[in-house]
C-alpha positions as CSV (number, residue, x, y, z in Angstrom):
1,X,0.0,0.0,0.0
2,X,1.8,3.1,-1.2
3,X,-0.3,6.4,0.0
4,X,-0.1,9.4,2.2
5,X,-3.3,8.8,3.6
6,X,-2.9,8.2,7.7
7,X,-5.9,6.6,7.9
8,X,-5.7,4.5,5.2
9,X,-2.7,3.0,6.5
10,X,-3.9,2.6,10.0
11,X,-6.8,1.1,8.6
12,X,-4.3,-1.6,6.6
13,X,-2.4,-2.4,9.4
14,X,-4.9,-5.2,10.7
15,X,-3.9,-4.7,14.5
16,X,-4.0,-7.5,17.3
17,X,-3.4,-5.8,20.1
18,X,-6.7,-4.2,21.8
19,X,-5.0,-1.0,22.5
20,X,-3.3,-0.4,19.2
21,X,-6.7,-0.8,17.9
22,X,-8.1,1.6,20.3
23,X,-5.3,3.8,19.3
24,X,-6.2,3.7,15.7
25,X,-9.8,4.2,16.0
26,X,-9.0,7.3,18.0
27,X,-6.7,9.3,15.2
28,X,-9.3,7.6,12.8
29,X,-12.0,9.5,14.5
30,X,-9.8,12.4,14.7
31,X,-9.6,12.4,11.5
32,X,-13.3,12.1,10.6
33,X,-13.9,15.0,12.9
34,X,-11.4,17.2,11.4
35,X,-10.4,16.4,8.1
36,X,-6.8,15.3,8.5
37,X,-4.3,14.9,11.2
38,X,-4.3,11.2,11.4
39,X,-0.7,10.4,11.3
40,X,0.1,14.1,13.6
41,X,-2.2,12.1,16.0
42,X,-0.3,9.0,16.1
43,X,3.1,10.8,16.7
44,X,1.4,13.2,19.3
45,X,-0.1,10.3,21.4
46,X,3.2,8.1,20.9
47,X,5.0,11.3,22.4
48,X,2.8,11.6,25.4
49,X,2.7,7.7,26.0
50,X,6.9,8.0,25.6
51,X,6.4,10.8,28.4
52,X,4.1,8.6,30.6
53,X,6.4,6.1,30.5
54,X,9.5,8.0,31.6
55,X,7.5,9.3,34.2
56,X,7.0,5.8,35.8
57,X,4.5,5.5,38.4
58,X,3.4,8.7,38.3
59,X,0.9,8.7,36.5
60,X,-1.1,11.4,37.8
61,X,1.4,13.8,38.1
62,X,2.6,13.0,34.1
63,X,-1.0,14.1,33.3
64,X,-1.6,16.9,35.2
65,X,2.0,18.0,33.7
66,X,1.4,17.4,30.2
67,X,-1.7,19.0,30.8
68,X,0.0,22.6,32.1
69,X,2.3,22.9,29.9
70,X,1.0,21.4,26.3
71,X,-2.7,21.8,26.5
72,X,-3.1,24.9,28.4
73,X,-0.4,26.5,25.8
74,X,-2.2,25.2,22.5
75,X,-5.3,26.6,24.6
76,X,-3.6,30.2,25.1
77,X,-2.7,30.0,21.3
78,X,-6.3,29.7,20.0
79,X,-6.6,26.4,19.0
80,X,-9.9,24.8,18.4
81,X,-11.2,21.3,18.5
């Protein structure tokens, strides 16, 4: 499958894991909702899951710091769902 099409290719994938395919459906739905973005998903979630991760056990406070200082900027900038 040769495209540029994120969904497309997260569609092809035919994922086994629950998650992943929890994962998928999630930027797929992004994309529904706003027209593109499906692959900017993926790397945006793999990027906060990468920071959960390094975070350890705190999972709470990974949250309510990805939270302060990347929502609440995109927020300040004027993004909109």
């Amino acid at each position: 499958l040769l495209t540029r099409d994120g969904q497309q290719l997260l569609q092809a994938l035919n994922l086994e894991p629950p998650t992943a395919r929890v994962m998928a459906a999630c930027a797929c739905g992004h994309r529904a909702a706003t027209g593109d973005g499906a692959k900017t998903f993926v790397v945006l979630l793999a990027g906060v899951l990468g920071g959960l991760r390094v975070a350890g056990g705190g999972l709470r406070r990974a949250l309510q710091a990805f939270e302060a200082h990347v929502l609440e900027r995109a927020v300040a900038h004027g993004l909109r769902r």
